[in-house]
SETIGU-502537 format. One record per residue: z, x negated, y of N, C-alpha, C in turn. Coordinates in steps of 0.1 Angstrom, whole numbers, plus 2048, in hexadecimal, padded with zeros to 3 digits. Example, Ala and Ser with C-alpha at 12.3 -4.5 7.8 and 13.67 -1.06 7.14 Angstrom:
REM SETIGU-502537
[kolnu [84E,77C,7C7],[84E,785,7D3],[84E,77C,7DF]]
[kolnu [847,780,7EA],[847,777,7F5],[84F,77F,800]]
//
This chain:
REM SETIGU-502537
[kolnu [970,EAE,893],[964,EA7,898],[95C,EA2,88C]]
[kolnu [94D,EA2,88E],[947,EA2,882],[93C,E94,889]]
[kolnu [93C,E88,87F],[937,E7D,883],[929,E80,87B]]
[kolnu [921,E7C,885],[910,E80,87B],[90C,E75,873]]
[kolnu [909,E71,869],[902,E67,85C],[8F6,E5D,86A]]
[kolnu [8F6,E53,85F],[8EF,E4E,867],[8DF,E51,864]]
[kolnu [8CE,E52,86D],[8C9,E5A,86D],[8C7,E65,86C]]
[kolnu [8D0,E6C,876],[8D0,E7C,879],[8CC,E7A,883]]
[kolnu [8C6,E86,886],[8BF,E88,893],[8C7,E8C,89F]]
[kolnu [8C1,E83,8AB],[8D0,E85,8B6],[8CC,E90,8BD]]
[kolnu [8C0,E92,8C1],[8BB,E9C,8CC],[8BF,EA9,8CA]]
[kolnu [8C9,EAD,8D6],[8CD,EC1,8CC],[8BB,EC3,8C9]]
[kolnu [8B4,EC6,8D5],[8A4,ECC,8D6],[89F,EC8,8C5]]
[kolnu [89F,EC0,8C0],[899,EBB,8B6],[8A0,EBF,8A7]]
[kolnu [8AE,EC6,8A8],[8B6,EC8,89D],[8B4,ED7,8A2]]
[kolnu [8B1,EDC,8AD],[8AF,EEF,8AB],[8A4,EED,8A9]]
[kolnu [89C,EEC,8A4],[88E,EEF,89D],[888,EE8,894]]
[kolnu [892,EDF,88C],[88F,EDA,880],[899,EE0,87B]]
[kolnu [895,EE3,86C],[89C,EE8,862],[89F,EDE,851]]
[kolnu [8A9,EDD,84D],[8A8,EDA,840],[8A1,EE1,834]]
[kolnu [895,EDC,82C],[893,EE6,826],[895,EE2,819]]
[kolnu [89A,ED7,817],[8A1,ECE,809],[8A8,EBF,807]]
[kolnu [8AA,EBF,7FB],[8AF,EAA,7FB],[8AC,EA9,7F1]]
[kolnu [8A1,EA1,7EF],[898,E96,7E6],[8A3,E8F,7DE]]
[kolnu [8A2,E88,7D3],[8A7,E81,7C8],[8A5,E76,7CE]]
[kolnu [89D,E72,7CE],[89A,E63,7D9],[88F,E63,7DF]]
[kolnu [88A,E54,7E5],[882,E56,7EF],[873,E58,7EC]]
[kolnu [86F,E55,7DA],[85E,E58,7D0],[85D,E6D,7DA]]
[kolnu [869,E72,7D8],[869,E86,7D2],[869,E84,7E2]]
[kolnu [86E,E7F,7E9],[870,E83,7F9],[85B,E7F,7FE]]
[kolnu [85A,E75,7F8],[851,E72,800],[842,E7B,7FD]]
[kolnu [843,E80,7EF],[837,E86,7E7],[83A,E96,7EC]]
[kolnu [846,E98,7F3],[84A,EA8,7F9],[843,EA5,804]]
[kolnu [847,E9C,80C],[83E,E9B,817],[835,E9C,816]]
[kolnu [82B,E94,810],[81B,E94,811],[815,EA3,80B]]
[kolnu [81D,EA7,802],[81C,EBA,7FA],[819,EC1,80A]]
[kolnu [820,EC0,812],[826,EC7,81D],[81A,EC8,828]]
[kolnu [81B,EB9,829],[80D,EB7,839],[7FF,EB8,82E]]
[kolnu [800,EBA,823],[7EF,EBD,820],[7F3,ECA,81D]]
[kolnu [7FB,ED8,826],[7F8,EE2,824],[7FE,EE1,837]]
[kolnu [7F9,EDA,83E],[7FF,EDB,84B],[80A,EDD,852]]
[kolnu [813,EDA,84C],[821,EDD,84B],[829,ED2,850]]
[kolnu [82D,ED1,85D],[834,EBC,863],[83F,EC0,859]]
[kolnu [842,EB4,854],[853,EB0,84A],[855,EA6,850]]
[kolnu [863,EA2,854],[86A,E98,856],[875,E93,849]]
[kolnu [876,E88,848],[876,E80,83B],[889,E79,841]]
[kolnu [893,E7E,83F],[8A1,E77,845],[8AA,E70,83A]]
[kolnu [8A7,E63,83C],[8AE,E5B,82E],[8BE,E60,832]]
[kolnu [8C8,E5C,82A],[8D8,E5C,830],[8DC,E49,82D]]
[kolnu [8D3,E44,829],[8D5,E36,827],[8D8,E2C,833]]
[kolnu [8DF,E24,833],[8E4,E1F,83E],[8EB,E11,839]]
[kolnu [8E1,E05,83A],[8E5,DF9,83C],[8F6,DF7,83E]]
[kolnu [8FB,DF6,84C],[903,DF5,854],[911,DFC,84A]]
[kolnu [90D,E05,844],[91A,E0C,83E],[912,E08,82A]]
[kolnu [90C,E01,829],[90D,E02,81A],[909,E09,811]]
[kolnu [905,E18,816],[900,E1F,80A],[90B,E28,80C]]
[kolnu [912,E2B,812],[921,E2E,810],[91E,E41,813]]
[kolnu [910,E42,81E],[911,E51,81D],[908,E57,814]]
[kolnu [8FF,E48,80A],[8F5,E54,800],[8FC,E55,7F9]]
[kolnu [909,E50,7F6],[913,E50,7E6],[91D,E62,7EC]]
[kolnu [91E,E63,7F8],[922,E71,7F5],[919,E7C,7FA]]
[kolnu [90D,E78,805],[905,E7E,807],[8F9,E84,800]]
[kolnu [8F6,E80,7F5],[8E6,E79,7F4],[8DC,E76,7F7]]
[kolnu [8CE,E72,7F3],[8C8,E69,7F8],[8C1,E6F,809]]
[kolnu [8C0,E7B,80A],[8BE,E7C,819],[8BA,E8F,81A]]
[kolnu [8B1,E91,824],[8AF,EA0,823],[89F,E9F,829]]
[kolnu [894,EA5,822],[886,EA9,82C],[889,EB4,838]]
[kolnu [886,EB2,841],[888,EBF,84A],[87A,EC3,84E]]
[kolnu [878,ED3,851],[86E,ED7,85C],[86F,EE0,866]]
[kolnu [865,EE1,869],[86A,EEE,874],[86A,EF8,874]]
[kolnu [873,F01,878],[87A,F0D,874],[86B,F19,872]]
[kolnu [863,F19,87B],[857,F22,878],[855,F1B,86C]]
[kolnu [856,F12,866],[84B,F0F,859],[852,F08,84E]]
[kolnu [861,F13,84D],[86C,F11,844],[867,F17,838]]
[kolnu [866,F29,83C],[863,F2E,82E],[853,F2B,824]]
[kolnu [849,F28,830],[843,F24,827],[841,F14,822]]
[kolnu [847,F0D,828],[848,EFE,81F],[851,F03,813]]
[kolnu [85B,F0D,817],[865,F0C,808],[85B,F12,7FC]]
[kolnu [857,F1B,7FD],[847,F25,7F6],[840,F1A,7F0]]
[kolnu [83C,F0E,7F6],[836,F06,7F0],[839,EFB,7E5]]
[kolnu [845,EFB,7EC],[852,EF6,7E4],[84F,EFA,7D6]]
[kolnu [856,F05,7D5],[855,F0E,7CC],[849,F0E,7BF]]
[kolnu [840,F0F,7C8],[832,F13,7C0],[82E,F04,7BA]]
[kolnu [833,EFD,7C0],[830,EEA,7BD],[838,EEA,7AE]]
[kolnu [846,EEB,7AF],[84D,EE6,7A5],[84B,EF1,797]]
[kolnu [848,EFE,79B],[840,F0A,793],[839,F03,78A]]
[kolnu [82C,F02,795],[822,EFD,787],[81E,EEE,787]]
[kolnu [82B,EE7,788],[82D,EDB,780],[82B,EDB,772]]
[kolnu [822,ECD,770],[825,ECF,75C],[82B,EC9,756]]
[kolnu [831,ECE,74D],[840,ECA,742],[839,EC7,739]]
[kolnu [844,EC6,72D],[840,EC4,721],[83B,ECB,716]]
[kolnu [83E,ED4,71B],[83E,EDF,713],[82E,EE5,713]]
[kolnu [82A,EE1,71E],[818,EE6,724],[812,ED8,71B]]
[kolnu [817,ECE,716],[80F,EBE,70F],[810,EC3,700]]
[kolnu [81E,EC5,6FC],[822,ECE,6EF],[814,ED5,6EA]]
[kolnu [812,EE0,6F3],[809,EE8,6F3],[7F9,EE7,6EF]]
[kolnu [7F9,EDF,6F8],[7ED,EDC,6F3],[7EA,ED1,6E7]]
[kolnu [7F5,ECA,6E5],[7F2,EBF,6DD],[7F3,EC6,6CC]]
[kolnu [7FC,ED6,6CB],[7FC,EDE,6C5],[7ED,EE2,6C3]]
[kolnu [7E7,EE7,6CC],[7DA,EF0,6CD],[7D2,EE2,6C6]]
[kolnu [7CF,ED7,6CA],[7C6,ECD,6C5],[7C7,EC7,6B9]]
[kolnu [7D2,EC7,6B1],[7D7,EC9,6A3],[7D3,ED5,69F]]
[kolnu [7D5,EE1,6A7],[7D5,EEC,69D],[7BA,EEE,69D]]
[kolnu [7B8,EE7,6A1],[7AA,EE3,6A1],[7A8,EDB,69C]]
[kolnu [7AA,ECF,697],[7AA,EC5,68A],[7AC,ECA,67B]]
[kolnu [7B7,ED1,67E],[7B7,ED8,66D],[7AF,EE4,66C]]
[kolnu [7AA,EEA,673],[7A3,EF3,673],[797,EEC,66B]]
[kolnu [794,EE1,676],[787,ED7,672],[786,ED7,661]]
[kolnu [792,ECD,663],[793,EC6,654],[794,ED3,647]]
[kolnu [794,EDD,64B],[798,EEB,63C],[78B,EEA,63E]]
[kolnu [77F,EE9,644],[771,EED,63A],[76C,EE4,634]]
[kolnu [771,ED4,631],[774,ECF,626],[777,ED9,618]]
[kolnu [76B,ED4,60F],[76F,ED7,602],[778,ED1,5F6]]
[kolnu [77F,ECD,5FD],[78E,EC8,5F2],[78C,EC7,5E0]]
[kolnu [783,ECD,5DF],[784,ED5,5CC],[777,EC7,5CB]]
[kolnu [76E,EC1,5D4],[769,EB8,5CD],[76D,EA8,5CE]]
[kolnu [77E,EA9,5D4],[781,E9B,5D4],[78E,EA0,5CB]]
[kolnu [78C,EA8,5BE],[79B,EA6,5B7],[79B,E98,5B1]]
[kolnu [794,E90,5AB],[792,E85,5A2],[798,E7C,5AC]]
[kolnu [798,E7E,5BA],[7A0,E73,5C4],[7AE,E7B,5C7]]
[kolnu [7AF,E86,5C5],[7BD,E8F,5CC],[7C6,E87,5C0]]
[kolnu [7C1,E8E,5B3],[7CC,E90,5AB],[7D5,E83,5A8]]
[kolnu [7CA,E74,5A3],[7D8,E69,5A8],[7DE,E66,5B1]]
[kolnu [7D8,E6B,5BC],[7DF,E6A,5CA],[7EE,E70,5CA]]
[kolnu [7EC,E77,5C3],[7FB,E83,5C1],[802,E7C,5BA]]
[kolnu [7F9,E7A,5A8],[809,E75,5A5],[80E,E68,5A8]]
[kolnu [805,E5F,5B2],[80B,E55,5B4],[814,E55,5C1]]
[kolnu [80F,E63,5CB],[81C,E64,5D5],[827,E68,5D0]]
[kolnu [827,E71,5C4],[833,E75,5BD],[83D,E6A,5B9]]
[kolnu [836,E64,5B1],[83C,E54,5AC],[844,E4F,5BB]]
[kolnu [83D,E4B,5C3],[842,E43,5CF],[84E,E4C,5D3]]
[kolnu [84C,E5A,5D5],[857,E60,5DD],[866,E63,5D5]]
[kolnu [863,E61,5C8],[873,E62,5C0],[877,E51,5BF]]
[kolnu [871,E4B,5C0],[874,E3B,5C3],[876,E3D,5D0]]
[kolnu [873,E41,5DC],[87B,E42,5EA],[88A,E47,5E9]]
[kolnu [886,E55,5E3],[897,E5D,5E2],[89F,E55,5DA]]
[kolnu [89C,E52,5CF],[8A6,E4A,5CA],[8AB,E3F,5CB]]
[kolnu [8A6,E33,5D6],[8A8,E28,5DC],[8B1,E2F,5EC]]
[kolnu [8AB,E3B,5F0],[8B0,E3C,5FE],[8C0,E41,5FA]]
[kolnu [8BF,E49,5ED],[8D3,E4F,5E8],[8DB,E40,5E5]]
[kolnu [8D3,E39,5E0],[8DC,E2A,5DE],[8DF,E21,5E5]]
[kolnu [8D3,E20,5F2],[8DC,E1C,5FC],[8E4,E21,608]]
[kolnu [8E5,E30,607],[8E8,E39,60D],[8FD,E30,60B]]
[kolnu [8FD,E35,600],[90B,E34,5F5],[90E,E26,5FA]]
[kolnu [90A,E1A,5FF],[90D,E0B,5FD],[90C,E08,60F]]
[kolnu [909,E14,61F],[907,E11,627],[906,E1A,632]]
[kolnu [90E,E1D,63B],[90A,E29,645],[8F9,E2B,64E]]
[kolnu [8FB,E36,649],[8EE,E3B,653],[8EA,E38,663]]
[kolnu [8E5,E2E,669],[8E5,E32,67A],[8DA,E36,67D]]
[kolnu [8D9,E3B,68A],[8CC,E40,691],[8D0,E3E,69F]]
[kolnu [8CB,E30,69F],[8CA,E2A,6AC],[8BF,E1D,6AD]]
[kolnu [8B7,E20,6BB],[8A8,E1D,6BC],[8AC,E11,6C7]]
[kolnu [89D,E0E,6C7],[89D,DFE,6D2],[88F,E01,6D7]]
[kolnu [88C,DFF,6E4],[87D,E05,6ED],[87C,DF9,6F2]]
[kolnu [86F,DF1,6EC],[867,DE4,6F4],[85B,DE7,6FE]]
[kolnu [857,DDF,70A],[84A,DE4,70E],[842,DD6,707]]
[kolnu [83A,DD7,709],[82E,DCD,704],[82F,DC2,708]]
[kolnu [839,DBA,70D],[83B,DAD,711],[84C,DA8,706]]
[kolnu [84D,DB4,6FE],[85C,DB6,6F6],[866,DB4,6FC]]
[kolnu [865,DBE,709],[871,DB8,711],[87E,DC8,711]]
[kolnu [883,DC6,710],[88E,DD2,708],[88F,DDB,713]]
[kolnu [88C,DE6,711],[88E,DF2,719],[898,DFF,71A]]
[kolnu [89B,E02,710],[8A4,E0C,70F],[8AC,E08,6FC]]
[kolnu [8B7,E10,6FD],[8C2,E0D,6F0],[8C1,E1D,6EF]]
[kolnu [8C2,E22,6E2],[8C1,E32,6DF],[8CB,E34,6D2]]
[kolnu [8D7,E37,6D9],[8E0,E3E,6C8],[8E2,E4C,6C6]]
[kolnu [8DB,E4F,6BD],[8D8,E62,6BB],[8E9,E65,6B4]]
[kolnu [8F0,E57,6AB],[8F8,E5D,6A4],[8F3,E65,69C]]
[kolnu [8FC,E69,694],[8F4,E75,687],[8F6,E84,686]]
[kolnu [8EC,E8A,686],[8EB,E9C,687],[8EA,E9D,698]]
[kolnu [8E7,E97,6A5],[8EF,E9A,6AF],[8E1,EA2,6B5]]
[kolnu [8E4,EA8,6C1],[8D6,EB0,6C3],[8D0,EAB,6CE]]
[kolnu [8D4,EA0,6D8],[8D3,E97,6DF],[8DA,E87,6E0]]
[kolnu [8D3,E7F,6E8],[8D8,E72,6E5],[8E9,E73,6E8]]
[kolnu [8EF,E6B,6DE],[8FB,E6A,6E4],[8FF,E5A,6ED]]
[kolnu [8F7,E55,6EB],[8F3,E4B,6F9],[8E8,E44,6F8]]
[kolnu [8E4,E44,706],[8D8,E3F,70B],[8DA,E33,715]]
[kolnu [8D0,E2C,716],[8D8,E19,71F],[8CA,E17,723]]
[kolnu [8C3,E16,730],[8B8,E0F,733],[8BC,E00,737]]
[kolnu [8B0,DFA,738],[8AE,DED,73D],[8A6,DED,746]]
[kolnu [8A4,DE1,751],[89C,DDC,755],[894,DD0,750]]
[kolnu [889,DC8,754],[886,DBD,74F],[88A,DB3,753]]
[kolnu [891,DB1,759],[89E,DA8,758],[8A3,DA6,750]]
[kolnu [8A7,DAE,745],[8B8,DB3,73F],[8C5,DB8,745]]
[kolnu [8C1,DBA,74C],[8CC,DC3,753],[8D0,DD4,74F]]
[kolnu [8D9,DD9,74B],[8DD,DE6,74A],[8D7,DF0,755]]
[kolnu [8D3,DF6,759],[8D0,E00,766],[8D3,E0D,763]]
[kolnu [8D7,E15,759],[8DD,E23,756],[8E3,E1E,748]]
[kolnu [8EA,E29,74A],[8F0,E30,73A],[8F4,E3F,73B]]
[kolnu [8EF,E46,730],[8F0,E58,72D],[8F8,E52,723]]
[kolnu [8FF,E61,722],[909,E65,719],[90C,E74,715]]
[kolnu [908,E75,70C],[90E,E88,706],[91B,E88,6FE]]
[kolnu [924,E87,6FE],[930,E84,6FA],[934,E8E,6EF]]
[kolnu [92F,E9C,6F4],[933,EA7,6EC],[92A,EAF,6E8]]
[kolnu [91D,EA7,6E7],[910,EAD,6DD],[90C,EB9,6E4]]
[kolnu [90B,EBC,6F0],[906,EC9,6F5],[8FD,ECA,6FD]]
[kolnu [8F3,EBC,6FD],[8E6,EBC,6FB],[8E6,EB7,70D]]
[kolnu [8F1,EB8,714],[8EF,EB4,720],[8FD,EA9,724]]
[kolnu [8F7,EA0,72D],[8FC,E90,731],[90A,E95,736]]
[kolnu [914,E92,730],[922,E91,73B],[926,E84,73E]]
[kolnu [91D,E7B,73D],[923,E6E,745],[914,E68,744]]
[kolnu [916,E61,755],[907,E5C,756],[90D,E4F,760]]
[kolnu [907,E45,75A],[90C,E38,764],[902,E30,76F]]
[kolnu [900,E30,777],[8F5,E22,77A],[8F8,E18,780]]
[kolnu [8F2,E0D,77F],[8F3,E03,782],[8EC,DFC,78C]]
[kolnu [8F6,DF6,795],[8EB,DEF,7A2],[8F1,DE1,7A7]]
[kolnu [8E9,DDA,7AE],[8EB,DCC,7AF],[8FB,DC7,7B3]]
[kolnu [902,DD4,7C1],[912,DCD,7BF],[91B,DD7,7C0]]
[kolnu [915,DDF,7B7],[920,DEC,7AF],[91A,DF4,7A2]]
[kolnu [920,DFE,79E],[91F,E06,793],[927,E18,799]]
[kolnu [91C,E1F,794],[922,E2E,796],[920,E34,789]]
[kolnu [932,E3C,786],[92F,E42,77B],[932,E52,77E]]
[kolnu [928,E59,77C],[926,E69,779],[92E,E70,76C]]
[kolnu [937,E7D,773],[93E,E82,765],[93F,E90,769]]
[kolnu [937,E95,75C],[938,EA9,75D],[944,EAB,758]]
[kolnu [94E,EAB,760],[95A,EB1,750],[957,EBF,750]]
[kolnu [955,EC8,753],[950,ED6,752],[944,ED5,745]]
[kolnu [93F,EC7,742],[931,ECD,73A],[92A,EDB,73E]]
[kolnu [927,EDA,74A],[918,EE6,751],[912,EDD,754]]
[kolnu [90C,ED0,755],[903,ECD,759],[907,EC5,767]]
[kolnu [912,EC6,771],[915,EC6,77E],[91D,EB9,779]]
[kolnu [91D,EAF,783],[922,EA2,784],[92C,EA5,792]]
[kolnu [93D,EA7,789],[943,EA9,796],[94B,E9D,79B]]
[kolnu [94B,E92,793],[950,E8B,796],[949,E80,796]]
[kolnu [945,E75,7A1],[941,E67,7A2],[94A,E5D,7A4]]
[kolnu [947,E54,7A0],[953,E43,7A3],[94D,E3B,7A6]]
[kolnu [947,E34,7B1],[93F,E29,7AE],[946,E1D,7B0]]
[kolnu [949,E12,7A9],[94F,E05,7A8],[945,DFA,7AE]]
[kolnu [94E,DF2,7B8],[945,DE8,7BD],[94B,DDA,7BA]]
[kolnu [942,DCF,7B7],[944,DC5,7B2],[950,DBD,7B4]]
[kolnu [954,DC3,7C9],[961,DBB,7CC],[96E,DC1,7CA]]
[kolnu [96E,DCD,7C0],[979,DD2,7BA],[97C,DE2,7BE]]
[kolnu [978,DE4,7CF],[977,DEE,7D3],[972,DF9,7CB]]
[kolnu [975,E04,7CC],[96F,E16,7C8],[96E,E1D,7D1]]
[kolnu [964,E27,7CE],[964,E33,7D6],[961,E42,7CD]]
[kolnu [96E,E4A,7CB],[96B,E53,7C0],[967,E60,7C9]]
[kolnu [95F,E68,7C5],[958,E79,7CA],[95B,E82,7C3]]
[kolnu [961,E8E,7CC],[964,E9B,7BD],[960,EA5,7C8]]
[kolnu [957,EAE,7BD],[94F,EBB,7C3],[957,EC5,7B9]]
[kolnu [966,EC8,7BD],[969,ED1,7B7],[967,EE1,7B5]]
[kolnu [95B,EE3,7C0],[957,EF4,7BE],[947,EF1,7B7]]
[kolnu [942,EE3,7B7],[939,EE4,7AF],[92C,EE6,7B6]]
[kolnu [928,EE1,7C5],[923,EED,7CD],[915,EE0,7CF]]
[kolnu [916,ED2,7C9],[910,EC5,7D1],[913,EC1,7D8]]
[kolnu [924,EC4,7E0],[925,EBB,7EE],[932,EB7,7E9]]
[kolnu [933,EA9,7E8],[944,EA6,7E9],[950,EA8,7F2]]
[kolnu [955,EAD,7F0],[95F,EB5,7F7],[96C,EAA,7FD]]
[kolnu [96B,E9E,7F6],[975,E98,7F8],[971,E87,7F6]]
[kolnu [974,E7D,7F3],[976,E72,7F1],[97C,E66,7F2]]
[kolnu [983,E63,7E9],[98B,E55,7EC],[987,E46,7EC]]
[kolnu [989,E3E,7F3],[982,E31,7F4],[991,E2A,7F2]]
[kolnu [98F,E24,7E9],[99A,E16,7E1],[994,E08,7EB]]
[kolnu [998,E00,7F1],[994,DF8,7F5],[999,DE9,7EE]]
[kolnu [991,DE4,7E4],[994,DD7,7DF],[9AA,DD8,7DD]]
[kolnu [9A1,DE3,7CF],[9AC,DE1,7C4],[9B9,DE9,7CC]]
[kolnu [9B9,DF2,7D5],[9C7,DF7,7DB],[9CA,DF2,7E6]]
[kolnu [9C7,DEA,7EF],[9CC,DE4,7F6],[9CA,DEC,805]]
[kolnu [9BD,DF5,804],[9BE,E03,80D],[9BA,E0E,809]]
[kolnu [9C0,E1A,80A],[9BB,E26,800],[9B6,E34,812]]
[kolnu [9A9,E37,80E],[9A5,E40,819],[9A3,E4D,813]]
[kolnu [9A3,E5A,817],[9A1,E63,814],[998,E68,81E]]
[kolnu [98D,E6A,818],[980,E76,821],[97B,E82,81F]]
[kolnu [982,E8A,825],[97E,E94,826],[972,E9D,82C]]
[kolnu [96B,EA6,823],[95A,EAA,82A],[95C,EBB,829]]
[kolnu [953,EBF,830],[94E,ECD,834],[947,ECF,82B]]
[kolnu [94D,EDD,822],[946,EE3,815],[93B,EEA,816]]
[kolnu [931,EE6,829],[925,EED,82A],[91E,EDF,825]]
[kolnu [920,ED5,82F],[914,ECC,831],[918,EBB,830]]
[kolnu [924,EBE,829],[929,EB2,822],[92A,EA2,82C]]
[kolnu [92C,EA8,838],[92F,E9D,841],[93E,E9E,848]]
[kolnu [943,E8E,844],[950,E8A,844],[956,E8B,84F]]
[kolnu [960,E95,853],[965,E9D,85E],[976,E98,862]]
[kolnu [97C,E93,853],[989,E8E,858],[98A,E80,84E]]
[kolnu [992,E79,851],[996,E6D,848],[9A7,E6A,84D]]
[kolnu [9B0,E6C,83C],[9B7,E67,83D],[9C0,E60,832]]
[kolnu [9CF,E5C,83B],[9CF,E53,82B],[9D7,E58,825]]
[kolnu [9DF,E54,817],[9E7,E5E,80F],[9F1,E65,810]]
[kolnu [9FC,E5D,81D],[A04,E66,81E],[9FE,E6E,82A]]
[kolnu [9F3,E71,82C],[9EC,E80,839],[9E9,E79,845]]
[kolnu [9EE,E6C,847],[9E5,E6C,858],[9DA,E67,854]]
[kolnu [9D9,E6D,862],[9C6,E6F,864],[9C2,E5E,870]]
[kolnu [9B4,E5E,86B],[9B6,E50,869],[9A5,E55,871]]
[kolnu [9A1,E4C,87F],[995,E4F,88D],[989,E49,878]]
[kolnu [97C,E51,881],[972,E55,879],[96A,E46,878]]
[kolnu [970,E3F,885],[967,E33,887],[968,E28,87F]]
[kolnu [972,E2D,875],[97B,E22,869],[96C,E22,85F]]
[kolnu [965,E2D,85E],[958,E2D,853],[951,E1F,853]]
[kolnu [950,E18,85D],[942,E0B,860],[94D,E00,85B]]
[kolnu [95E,E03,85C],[963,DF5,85A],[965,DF5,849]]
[kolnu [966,DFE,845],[96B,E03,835],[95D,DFF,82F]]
[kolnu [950,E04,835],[941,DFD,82B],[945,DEE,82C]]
[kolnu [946,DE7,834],[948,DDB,835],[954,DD4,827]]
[kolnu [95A,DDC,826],[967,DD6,81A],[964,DDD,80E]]
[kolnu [95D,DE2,80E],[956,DE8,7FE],[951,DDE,7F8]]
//
């Protein structure tokens, strides 16, 4: 028996002619897919999995929801899809040009005749020279008397602390990263543990819990979540084929004192059995009492 999330559509008529055609990161990507969509005529329906009554309890295995449309106007909303996030611009298109507008400046600056400001070049030189062997040999002395760090601090214009940055030394990405809010409050932390340029542990933080993300695979895939809530309770997730649907999950209820096991469908990641450790199966309707004790 398969219990539907809350905000799913109940009407059969209304679920055979709507189609899934993705799931947004949150609700900024869900809503800007929409509006992409109806200004090329295209209806999208917008389905949070968020739910008051249960706590958050089906975006932590579900995610934040799914856009649907209608089956005639599947392949080409996905086409648009496509073509949208295509010619999105990166960084590498900013790179580019900020390359090209440098490489126009010095262009500029070479028909300067240089040969009639030697009388200003030549002390210039040897007094950068001077300066620069008085750098190096101040920077080997205190080299010898103090370790090296490379770790930064990000204010915005009120000096209110934004992000913590430790590169560590030689590493080819941050080996941790810590935002703030202006509060002072923690709200993420990244971690590259083993220098390979991508995050195997990602934490965030929210008003009465914390979820921590872990690649142990390092590909990129977060198969494991935990999220800890303030009244002691956990809820851990493991996507052991890797596929984005958690296949499983255990809910700790304030420190041990009830342990659930939920089991989901490796299509569409909705919670089909629940039981407890030693195998009985335990009615579906236990989900609304278990948000409540989180």
């Amino acid at each position: 028996m398969q219990t539907a999330i809350p905000g799913q559509v109940s009407s059969t008529l209304a679920s055979a002619i709507m189609k899934i055609l993705l799931k947004p990161e949150n609700e900024a990507e869900a809503i800007a897919i929409k509006n992409l969509l109806e200004d090329n005529s295209i209806h999208a329906v917008i389905q949070s999995f968020h739910d008051t009554a249960y706590n958050g309890l089906y975006q932590t295995q579900y995610g934040w929801g799914v856009i649907k449309v209608h089956e005639n106007d599947y392949q080409k909303a996905k086409d648009i899809i496509k073509d949208w996030k295509d010619n999105a611009p990166d960084s590498q298109d900013i790179d580019f040009q900020t390359n090209q507008s440098s490489g126009r400046q010095n262009n500029s600056q070479k028909r300067f005749d240089f040969l009639k400001l030697w009388k200003l070049i030549i002390p210039l030189v040897l007094i950068g020279s001077v300066l620069l062997n008085i750098f190096f040999i101040g920077r080997d002395f205190f080299s010898s008397q103090a370790s090296y760090e490379t770790k930064y601090k990000e204010y915005d214009a009120n000096n209110i602390l934004l992000s913590k940055v430790d590169w560590k030394d030689n590493r080819r990405s941050p080996y941790e990263y810590i935002s703030y809010s202006t509060n002072g409050r923690t709200t993420t932390e990244s971690y590259d543990t083993n220098d390979d340029g991508r995050v195997d542990k990602f934490i965030a933080y929210y008003p009465q819990s914390h979820t921590i993300y872990l690649d142990k695979n390092n590909n990129g895939i977060f198969e494991v979540s935990n999220e800890v809530f303030n009244s002691g309770s956990t809820i851990t997730n493991n996507d052991n084929d890797e596929n984005g649907i958690y296949e499983n999950s255990v809910i700790n209820i304030r420190k041990g004192q009830a342990v659930y096991h939920l089991l989901n469908s490796n299509t569409n990641g909705y919670t089909q059995r629940i039981t407890t450790p030693d195998g009985a199966n335990v009615d579906l309707g236990i989900l609304k009492e278990i948000s409540t004790q989180l």
